[in-house]
C-alpha positions as CSV (number, residue, x, y, z in Angstrom):
1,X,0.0,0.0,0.0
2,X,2.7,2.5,1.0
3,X,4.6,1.9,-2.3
4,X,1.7,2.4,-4.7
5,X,0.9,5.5,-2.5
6,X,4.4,6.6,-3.2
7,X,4.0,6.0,-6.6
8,X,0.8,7.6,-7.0
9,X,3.0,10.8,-5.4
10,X,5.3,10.3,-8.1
11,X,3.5,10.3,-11.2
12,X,1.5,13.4,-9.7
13,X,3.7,15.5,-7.7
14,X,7.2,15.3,-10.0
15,X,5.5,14.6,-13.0
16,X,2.0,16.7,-13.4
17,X,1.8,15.4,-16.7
18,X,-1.2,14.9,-17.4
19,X,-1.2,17.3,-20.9
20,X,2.3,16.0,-21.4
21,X,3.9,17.1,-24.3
22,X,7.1,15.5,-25.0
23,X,9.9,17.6,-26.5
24,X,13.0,15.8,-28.4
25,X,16.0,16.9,-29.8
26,X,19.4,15.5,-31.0
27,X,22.3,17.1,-29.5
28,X,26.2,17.4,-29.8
29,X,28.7,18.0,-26.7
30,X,32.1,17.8,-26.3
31,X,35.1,16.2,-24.1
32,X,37.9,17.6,-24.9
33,X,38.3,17.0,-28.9
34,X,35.5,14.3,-28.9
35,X,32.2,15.2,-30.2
36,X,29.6,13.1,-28.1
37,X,26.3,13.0,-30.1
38,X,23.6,12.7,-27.2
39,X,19.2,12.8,-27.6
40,X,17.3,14.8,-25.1
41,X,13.8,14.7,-24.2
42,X,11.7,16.4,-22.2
43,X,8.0,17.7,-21.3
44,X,7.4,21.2,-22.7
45,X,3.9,21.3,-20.6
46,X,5.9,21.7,-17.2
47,X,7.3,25.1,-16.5
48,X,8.9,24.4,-13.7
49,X,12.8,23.4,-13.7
50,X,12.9,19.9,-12.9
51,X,15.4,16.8,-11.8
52,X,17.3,15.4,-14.8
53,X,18.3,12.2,-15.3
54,X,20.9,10.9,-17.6
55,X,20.5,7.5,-19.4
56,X,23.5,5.7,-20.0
57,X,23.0,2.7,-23.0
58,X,24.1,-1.0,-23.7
59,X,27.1,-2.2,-24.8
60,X,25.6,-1.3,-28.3
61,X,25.9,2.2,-27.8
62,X,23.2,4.9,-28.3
63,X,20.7,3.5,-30.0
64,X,17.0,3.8,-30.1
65,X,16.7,1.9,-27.1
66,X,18.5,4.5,-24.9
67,X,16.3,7.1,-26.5
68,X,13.4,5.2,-26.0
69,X,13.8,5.5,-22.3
70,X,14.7,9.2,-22.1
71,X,11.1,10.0,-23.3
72,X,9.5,7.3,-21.0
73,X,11.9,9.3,-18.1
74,X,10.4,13.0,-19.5
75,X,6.9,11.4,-19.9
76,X,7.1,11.1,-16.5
77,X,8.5,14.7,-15.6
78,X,12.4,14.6,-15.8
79,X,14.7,16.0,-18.4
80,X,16.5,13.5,-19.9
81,X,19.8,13.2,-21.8
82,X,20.4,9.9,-23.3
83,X,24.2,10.2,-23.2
84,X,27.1,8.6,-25.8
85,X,30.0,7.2,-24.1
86,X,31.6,5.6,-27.4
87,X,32.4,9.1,-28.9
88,X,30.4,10.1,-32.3
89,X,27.4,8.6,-32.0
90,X,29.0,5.1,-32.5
91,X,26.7,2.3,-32.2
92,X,27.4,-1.4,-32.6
93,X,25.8,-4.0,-34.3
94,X,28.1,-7.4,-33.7
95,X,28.7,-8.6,-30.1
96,X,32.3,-8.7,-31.0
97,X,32.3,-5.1,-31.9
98,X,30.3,-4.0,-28.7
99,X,32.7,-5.9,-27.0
100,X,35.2,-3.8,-28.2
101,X,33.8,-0.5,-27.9
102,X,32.7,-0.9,-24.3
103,X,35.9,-2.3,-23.3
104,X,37.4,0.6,-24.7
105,X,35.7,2.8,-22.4
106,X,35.6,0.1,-19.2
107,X,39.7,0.4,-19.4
108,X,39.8,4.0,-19.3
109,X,38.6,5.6,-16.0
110,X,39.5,8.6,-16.6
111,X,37.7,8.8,-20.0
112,X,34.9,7.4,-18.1
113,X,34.3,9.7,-16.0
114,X,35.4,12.7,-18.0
115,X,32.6,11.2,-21.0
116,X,30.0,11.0,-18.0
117,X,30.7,14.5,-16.7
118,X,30.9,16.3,-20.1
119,X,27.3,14.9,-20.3
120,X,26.3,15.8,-16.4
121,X,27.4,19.2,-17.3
122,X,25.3,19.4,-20.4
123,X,22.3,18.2,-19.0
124,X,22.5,20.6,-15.6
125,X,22.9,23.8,-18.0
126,X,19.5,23.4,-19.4
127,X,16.4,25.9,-18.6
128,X,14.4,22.8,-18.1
129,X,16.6,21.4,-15.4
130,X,17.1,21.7,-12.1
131,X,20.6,21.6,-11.6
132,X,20.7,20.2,-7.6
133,X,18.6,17.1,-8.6
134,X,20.4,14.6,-10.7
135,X,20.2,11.0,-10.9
136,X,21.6,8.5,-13.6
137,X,20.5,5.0,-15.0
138,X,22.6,2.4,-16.7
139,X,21.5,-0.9,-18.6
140,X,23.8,-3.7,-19.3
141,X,27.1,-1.5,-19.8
142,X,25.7,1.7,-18.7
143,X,24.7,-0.2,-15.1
144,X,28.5,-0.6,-14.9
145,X,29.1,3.3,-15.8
146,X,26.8,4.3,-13.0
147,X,27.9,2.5,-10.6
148,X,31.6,3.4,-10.8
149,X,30.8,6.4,-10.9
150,X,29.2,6.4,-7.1
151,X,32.3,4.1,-6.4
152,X,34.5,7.1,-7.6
153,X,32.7,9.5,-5.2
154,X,31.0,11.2,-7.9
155,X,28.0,13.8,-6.5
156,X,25.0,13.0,-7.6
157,X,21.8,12.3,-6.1
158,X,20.7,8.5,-7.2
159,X,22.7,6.1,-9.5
160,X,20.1,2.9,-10.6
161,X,22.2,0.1,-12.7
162,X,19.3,-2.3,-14.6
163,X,20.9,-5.9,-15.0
164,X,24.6,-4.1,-15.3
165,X,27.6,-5.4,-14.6
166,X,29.0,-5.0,-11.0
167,X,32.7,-5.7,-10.9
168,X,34.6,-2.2,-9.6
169,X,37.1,-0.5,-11.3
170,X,38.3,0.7,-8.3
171,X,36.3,-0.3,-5.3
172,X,34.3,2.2,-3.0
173,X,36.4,3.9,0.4
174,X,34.2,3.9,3.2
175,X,32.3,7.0,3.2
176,X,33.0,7.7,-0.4
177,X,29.4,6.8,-2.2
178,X,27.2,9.8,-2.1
179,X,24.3,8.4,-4.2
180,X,22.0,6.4,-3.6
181,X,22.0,3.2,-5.2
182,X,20.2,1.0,-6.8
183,X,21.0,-2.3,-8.4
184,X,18.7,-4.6,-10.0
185,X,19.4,-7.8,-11.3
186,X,18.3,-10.6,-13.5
187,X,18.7,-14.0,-10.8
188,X,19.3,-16.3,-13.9
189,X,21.5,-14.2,-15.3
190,X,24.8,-16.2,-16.2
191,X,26.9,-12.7,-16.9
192,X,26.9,-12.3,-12.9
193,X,27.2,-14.8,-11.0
194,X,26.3,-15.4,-7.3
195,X,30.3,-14.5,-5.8
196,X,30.2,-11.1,-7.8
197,X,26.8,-10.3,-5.9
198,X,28.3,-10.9,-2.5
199,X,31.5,-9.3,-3.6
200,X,29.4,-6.1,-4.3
201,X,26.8,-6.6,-1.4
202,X,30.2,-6.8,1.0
203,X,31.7,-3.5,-1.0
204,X,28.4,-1.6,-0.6
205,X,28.4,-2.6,3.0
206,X,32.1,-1.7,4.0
207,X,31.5,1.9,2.1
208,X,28.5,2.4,4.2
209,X,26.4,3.3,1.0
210,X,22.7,3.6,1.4
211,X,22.1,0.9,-1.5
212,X,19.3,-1.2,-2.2
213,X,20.2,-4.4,-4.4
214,X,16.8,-6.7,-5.9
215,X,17.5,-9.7,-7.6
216,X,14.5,-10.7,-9.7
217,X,14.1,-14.5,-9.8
218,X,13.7,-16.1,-13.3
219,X,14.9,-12.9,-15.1
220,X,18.0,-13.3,-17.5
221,X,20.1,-10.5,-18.9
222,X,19.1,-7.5,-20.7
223,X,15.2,-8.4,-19.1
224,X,14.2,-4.7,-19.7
225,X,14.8,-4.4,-23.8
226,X,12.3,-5.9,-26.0
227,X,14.8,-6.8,-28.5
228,X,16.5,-9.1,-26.3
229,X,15.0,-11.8,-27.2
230,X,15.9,-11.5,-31.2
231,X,19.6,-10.6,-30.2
232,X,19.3,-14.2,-28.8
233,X,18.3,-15.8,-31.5
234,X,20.8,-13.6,-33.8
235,X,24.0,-14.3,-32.1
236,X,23.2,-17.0,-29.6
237,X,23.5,-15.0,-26.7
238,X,21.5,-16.1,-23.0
239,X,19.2,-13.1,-22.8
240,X,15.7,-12.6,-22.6
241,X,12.8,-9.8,-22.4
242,X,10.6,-10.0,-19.3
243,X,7.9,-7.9,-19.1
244,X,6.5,-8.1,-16.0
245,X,10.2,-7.3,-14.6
246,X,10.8,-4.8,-16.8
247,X,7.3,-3.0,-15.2
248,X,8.8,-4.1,-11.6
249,X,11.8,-2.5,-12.1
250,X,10.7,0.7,-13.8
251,X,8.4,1.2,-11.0
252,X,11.5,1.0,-8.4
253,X,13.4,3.7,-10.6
254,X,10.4,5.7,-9.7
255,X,10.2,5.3,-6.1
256,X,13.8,6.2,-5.5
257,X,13.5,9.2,-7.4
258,X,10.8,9.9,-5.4
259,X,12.5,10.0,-2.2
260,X,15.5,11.5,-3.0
261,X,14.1,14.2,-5.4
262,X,11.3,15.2,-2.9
């Protein structure tokens, strides 16, 4: 009762959008000499500034999918910047070659987290967005982004990693986490496997981060994208759609935001 309540405040309070009108646009930034092609969307109806949320794509790079979900996130009152972390706009379309360009960034740090705050920066200098309330989501490779970042100390307000990996770059100090996180997770998911859960749940716990970590049972990788299931087919990988999860988990997006962003 007291979460549908909560996310009854959510949809209302944050959101108002009952005459939503939905604003898109492509845009360019930079880091350093790289041009990072982003997509932002937003609800023109609200004048208010609002929090802003930046989404942070799969291993196949910004793609429709990452746009998808920065509507569904403006839809429900946020700005949101779906963000490019490959450099140009690059996108994959081979496991082999996502492999490559994720692992690019995953072995740079310092490109991470200068490609993540070129973005942050971005999205806090718009009219729409109220700078002091910033969150950011992950899925699959962009999970992974998010969450280093809180390891790395990075303020923000809410990191949320969907099915993401959870191996550190460089584990969390104690004290050092300033979002708050949120981690959820396929249970029949072969990428992570039950040691790398308590390896992160005994991180999380020894930084004293306020993190929440939900392990759905019977969901695989990449549960949230609806193409999962032909990527499976295409190059034999074990991932698979699940609705009802994908709902579960949306819905516990929303709730944090609606705690920390009240």
């Amino acid at each position: 009762m007291k979460q549908a309540l909560l996310i009854i405040m959510v949809l209302t309070v944050i959101a108002g959008n009952v005459n939503a009108a939905v604003v898109t646009k492509e845009v360019s930034y930079k880091e350093g000499d790289t041009v990072l092609k982003g997509y932002m969307a937003w609800d023109d109806s609200i004048k208010d500034r609002r929090p802003g949320v930046l989404v942070v794509h799969e291993w196949w790079g910004h793609n429709t999918y990452a746009r998808k979900r920065a509507r569904m996130l403006a839809e429900e009152g946020f700005t949101a910047l779906a963000v490019d972390m490959y450099g140009d706009g690059k996108t994959a379309d081979h496991p082999d070659t996502a492999g490559k360009f994720s692992g690019m960034v995953m072995g740079n740090m310092p490109m991470m987290k200068a490609r993540f705050i070129a973005a942050e920066n971005y999205l806090k200098a718009q009219p729409t967005v109220d700078r002091n309330k910033i969150a950011a989501i992950g899925y699959c490779f962009g999970g992974a982004v998010v969450l280093n970042m809180a390891r790395a100390g990075h303020d923000i307000d809410a990191v949320v990693s969907f099915h993401g990996s959870l191996g550190a770059k460089i584990p969390a100090k104690k004290g050092n986490i300033k979002a708050e996180v949120l981690v959820m997770n396929g249970a029949d998911d072969p990428f992570v496997k039950p040691e790398a859960i308590s390896e992160f749940k005994q991180e999380m716990r020894d930084a004293n981060a306020n993190y929440r970590f939900i392990n759905y049972p019977g969901a695989k990788h990449s549960f949230t994208n609806p193409e999962a299931d032909s990527f499976a087919k295409k190059f034999n990988l074990p991932l698979e759609y699940n609705a009802e999860v994908d709902k579960q988990s949306w819905r516990e997006m929303l709730e944090l935001f609606g705690k920390v962003f009240r």
